[in-house]
Every structure is written in C-alpha cells, then in structure tokens.
C-alpha positions in Angstrom: 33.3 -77.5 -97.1 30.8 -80.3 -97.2 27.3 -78.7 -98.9 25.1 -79.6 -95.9 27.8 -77.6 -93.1 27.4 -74.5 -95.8 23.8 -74.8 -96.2 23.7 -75.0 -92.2 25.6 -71.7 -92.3 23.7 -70.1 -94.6 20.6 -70.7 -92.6 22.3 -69.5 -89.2 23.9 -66.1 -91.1 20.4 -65.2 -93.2 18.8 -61.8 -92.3 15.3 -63.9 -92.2 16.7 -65.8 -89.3 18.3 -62.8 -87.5 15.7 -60.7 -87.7 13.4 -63.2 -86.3 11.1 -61.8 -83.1 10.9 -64.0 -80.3 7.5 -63.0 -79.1 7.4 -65.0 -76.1 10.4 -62.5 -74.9 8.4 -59.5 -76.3 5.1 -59.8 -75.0 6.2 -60.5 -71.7 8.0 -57.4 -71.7 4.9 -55.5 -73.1 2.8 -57.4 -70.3 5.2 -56.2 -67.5 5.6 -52.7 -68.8 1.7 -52.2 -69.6 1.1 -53.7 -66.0 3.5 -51.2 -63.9 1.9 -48.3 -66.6 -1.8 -49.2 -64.8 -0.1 -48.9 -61.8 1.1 -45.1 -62.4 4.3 -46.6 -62.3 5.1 -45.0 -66.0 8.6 -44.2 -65.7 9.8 -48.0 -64.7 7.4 -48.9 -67.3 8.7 -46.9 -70.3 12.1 -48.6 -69.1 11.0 -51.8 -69.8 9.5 -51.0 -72.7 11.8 -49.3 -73.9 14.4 -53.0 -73.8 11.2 -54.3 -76.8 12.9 -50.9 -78.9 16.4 -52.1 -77.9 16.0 -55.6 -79.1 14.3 -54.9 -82.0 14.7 -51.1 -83.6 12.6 -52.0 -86.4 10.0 -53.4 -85.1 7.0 -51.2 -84.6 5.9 -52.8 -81.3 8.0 -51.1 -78.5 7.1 -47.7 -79.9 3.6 -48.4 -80.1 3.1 -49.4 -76.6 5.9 -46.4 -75.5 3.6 -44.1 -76.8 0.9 -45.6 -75.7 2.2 -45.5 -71.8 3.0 -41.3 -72.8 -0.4 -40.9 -73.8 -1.9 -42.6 -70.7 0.4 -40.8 -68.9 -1.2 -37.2 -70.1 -4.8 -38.2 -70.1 -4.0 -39.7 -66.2 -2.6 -36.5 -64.4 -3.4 -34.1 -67.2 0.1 -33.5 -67.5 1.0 -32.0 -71.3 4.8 -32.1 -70.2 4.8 -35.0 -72.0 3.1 -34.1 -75.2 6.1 -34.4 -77.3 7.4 -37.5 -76.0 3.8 -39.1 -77.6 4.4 -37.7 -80.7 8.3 -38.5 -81.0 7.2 -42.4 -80.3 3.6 -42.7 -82.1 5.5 -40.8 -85.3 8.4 -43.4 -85.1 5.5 -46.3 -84.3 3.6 -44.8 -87.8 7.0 -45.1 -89.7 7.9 -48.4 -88.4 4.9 -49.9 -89.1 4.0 -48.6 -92.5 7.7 -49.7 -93.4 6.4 -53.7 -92.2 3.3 -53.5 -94.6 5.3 -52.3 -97.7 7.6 -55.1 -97.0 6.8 -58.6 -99.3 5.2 -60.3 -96.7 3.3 -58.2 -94.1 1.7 -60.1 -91.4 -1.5 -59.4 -89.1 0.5 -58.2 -86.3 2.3 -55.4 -89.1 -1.4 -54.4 -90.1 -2.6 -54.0 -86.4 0.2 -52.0 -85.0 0.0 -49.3 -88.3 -3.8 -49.1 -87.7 -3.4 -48.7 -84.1 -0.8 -45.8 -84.5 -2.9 -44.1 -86.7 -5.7 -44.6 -84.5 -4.2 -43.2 -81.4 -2.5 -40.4 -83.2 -5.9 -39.8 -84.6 -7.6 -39.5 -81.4 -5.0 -37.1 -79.8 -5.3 -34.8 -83.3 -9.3 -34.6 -82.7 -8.5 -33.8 -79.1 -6.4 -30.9 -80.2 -8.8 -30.0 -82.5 -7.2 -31.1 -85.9 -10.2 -32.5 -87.1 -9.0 -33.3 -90.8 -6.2 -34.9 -89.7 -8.2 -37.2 -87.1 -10.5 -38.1 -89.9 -7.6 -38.9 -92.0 -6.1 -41.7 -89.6 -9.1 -42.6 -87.7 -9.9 -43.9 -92.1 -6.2 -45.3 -92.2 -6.4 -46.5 -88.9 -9.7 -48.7 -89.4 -8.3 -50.1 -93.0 -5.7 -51.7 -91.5 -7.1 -53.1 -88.6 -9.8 -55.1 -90.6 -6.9 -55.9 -92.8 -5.4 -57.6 -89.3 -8.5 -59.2 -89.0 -8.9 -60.2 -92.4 -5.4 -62.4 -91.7 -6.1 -63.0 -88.4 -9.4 -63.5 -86.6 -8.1 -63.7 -83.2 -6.6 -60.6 -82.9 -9.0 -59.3 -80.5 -6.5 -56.2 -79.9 -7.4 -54.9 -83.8 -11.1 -55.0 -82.1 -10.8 -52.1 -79.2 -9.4 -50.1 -82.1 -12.7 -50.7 -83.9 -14.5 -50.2 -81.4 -13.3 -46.8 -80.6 -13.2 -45.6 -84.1 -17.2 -47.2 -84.3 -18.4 -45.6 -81.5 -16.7 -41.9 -81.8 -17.2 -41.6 -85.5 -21.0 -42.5 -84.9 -21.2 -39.6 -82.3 -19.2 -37.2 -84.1 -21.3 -37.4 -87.4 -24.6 -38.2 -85.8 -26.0 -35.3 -88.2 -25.4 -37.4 -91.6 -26.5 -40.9 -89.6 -29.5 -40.7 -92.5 -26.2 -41.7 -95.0 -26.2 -45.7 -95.6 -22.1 -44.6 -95.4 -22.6 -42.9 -92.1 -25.4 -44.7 -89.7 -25.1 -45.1 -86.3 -23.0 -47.8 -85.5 -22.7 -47.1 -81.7 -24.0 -50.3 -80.4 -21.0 -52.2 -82.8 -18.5 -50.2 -80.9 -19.5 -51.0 -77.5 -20.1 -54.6 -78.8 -16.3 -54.8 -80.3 -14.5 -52.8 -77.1 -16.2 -55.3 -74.9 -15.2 -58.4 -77.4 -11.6 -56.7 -76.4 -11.6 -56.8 -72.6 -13.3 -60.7 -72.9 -10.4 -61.9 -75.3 -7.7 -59.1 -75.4 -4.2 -59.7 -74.1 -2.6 -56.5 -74.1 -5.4 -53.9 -74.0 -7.9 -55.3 -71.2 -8.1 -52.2 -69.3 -7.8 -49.9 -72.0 -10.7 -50.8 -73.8 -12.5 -50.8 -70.1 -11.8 -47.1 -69.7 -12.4 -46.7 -73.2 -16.2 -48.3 -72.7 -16.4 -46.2 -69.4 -15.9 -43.2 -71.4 -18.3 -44.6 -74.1 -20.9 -45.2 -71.3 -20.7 -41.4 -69.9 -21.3 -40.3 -73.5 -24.0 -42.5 -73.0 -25.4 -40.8 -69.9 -25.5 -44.3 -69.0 -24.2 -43.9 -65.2 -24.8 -47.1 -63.6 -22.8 -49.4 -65.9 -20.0 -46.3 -65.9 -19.3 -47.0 -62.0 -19.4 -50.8 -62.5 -16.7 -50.6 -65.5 -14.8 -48.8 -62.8 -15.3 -50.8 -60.1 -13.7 -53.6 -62.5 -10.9 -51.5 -62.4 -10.3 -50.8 -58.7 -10.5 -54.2 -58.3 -6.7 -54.5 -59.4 -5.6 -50.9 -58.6 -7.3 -49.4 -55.9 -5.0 -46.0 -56.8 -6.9 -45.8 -60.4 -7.5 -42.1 -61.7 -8.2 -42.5 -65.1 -11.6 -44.5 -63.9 -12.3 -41.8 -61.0 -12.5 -39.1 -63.8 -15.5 -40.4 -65.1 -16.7 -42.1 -61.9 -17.0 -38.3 -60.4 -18.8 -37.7 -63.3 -21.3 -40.7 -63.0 -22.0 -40.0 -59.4 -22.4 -36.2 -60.0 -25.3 -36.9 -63.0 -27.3 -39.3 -60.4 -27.0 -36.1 -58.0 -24.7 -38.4 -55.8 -22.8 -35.3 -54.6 -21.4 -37.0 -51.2 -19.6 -40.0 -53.3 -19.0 -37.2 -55.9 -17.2 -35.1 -53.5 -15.0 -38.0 -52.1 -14.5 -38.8 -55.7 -12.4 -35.4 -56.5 -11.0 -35.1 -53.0 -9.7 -38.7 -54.1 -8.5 -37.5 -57.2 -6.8 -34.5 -55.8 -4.9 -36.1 -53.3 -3.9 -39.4 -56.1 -2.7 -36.7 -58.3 -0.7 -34.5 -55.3 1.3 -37.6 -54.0 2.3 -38.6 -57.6 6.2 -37.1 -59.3 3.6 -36.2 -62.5 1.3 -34.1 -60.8 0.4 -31.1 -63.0 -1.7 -28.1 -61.6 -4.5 -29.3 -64.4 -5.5 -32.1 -63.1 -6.1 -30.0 -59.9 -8.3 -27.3 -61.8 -10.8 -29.7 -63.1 -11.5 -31.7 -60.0 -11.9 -28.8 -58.6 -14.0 -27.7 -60.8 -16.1 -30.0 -60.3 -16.1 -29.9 -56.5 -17.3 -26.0 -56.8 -20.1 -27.9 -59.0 -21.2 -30.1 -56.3 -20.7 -27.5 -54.0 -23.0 -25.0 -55.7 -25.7 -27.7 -56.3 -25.9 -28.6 -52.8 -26.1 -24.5 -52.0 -22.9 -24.8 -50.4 -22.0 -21.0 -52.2 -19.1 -20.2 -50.0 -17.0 -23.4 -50.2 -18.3 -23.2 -54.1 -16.7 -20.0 -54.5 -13.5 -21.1 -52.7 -12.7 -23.9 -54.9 -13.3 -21.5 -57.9 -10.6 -18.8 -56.2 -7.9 -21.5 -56.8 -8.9 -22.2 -60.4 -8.7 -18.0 -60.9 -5.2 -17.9 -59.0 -3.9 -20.6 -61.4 -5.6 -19.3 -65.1 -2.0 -18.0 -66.3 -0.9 -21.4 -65.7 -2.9 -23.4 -67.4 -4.0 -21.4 -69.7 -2.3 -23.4 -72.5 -3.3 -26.7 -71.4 -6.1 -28.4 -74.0 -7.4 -30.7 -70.8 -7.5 -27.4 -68.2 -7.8 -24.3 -70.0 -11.7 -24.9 -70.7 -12.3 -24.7 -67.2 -11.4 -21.1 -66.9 -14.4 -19.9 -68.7 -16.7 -22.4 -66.9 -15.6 -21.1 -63.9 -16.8 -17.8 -65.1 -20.0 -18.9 -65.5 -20.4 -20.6 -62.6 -19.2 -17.6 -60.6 -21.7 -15.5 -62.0 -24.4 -18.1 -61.1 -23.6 -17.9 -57.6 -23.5 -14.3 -57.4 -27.1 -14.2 -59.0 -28.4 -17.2 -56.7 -27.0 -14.6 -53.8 -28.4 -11.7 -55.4 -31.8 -13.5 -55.0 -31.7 -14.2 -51.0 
C-alpha cells in the first residue's frame, strides 16, 4: 500500500479525528433546545438536547444544558418532581467535564462547562441549605471559569457564572466585607451578568433573570420590571420574570399591577402539564399580602384558607413549605387588625 493512501487512512481511522465535535451541529441544537426551554416548552426541549448527549456521550455539553433546562424547570413552576432528574444530569455534567480538564489538552470550553456545573450545582446546594458544599463549588466553580477566560477572552458565557458567584458571595458574607479576601464585590457581579446578556450566546436570558433577581436583592424595583419587560418582549407567557415582577410592584405599593401579576401567575402555572400546587401557594401568598395591605381582610383570609388546606402537601417542598408559617403570621395579623375595629 503506497505510504501516502496509509497515512490518509491513518488520519481518517484516528480517535483525534473521530472524536472531533462539530460545534456548528451542537450549538444549534443547544440554541433550539434552550429557545423552546424559554418557551416552557421543556419537554420537546430536553429532547433535543438530549440528540447533543447522543452524538457525543463524553462530551460535557448536552448534560450541562439538560440540567440546566431541569433546574429552570423547578425554579419556573416550583415543581421538585424534577429534583432528581437535575442531579442525575449536573452529577454526569461534573464527571464529564472534570474528565476533559485531566485530559492533555483541555480547552476553554472544558474549563467553562466544569465551572459552570459546579456553579449550578452550587447554587441548588445553598438553596437546600448545604451551605459547605455550595461554598465548596461556588470556589471550584469560579477557578475554572477564570481558567476559561484565561484561554479564552470571549467566552462571555464563563462571565454570567462570575457574575453570579460575585454578586451572591458578596451578599452572603457581607459580615467579613472588612476582609481584603471578602469585600463587596456586588457592583462586579452586576457589571459581568450584564457583560453576559450584551455578548453571551447561550445564556442571554439567563443572566437577565439572574440580574432581575440581583436587582430585587437590591430593593432596586424600577430596573427589576424593565429586566422583565426585556423578557416579555420575546415570551409574553414568562413566569420566571413575573416572580420577581410581583415582587417589584408589591415593594412600590403597586398592589393593582401586583394583583394581576399573581392572578397571571396562577393561571400561567394552571394551564401548564408541570403545574405543582407550590407554585400556587406562594402566589397566593402573596395575593393575601396585597389583599391585607389594601384592608381587603376577607379576600386576605380566603387566599390564606387555600394555603392551610394544602400545608400536608407541600410541606416538603424547599420553594413552598416557608409559606406555611408566613401564613401563620399573617393570619394572626388580621385577626388583631379585626380585634382593633
């Protein structure tokens, strides 16, 4: 066999060459999948997603933005049916990926999908209250997403991780701030999670809800309902926005827009196949909230009676189970406020 046909052969048949990732064929599946997940659409998303896992197994990618679409998913209808489908892909996105950087040539993208599993299992753990553990990978998370960086400046996705981790960090240690390790580096978070949603490609609206949450920590109301105006530009069917939008409206003492807000909410969440009773509680919650506020005791007290009829439900639900106890509170307030009459 003439050298240059074996050499040809060789080149066809190495593992180099067949493991190589057409991206142009992956990102557009990520783009179509992430797009129909913003749409509440999360089952045909997964699907699609799930053809990035098919074509490449061991690739970190797929899993990272399956989990991803899972955790949105949750947080959207507060719907922990779904809790252990997040942790079966963001465990197999942390394996993946930490497999990539031990290899002998790790690339940016390798280093921005490990620190961006960490980071997002980081940020579920601190939700659940696993505060070692968050602080463990929110520490592994940022490494390697200035490592990303470091090898690749335009990786503007490696910035809403940044951002996140700046911001939240910041507000979670604001005791130690006086530490030239700690300080408060709040204003670099927003800074980076709006660097995202300029330049980003995959996690534009991401890093938008993420700011709109940052901006209700901020008690900074105004730019909170522009953020989600942004939003219901492109889906006029957003929830994750109208969460803190209700919020925004109720600390101007907006309650009319508030009201419409959860009714909104409510009625989003009730025509959708991942409706969970949680999702209900809170909103209304919060309507007994701007009931009460407005005097309205007996509507107040109503949306509080559904909240009580469904405490055994949800009483093992991290988003919902809360509200059971604030409920108790604010039941006691109106019967003082009618004790008073």
């Amino acid at each position: 066999m003439p050298k240059k046909i074996l050499f040809i052969l060789l080149f066809v048949i190495s593992p180099d060459f067949i493991g190589a990732i057409n991206y142009s064929q992956t990102d557009s599946l990520a783009l179509r999948g992430i797009d129909l997940v913003h749409h509440n659409q999360f089952q045909e998303g997964i699907e699609v997603l799930k053809q990035i896992t098919a074509l490449y197994p061991e690739e970190p990618m797929g899993y990272f933005f399956i989990a991803a679409a899972y955790q949105t998913l949750i947080d959207t209808y507060r719907n922990e049916k779904y809790k252990a489908d997040f942790e079966k892909y963001i465990e197999l996105a942390i394996k993946k990926s930490d497999q990539k950087i031990k290899s002998p040539h790790p690339q940016a993208t390798d280093y921005f999908y490990v620190g961006a599993s960490y980071g997002y299992r980081g940020i579920n753990r601190s939700f659940r209250g696993d505060w070692w553990g968050a602080f463990w990978d929110g520490g592994r998370g940022k490494k390697n997403l200035e490592k990303a960086l470091e090898l690749d400046p335009t990786n503007y996705h490696a910035y809403y991780g940044l951002g996140t981790y700046n911001y939240w960090r910041s507000v979670k240690s604001k005791i130690l701030w006086w530490l030239p390790f700690f300080g408060d580096q709040r204003k670099k978070g927003i800074a980076y999670t709006k660097l995202s949603i300029a330049k980003g490609k995959f996690a534009k609206d991401e890093a938008k809800w993420s700011l709109i949450r940052i901006y209700t920590e901020e008690k900074n109301y105004n730019q909170v309902l522009i953020w989600a105006d942004s939003i219901k530009l492109i889906n006029l069917e957003d929830i994750q926005g109208r969460w803190f939008t209700g919020l925004a409206y109720i600390g101007l003492g907006k309650w009319p827009e508030a009201e419409r807000n959860y009714i909104e909410i409510i009625s989003l969440c009730k025509n959708s196949p991942y409706y969970n009773v949680a999702g209900e509680v809170e909103a209304r919650y919060y309507l007994a909230w701007i009931y009460y506020n407005q005097n309205l005791l007996p509507k107040s007290l109503g949306q509080l009676g559904f909240i009580f009829a469904n405490q055994q439900e949800i009483k093992d639900n991290d988003y919902a189970k809360d509200f059971i106890d604030k409920a108790k509170e604010l039941k006691e307030k109106i019967k003082q406020r009618q004790k008073g009459k």
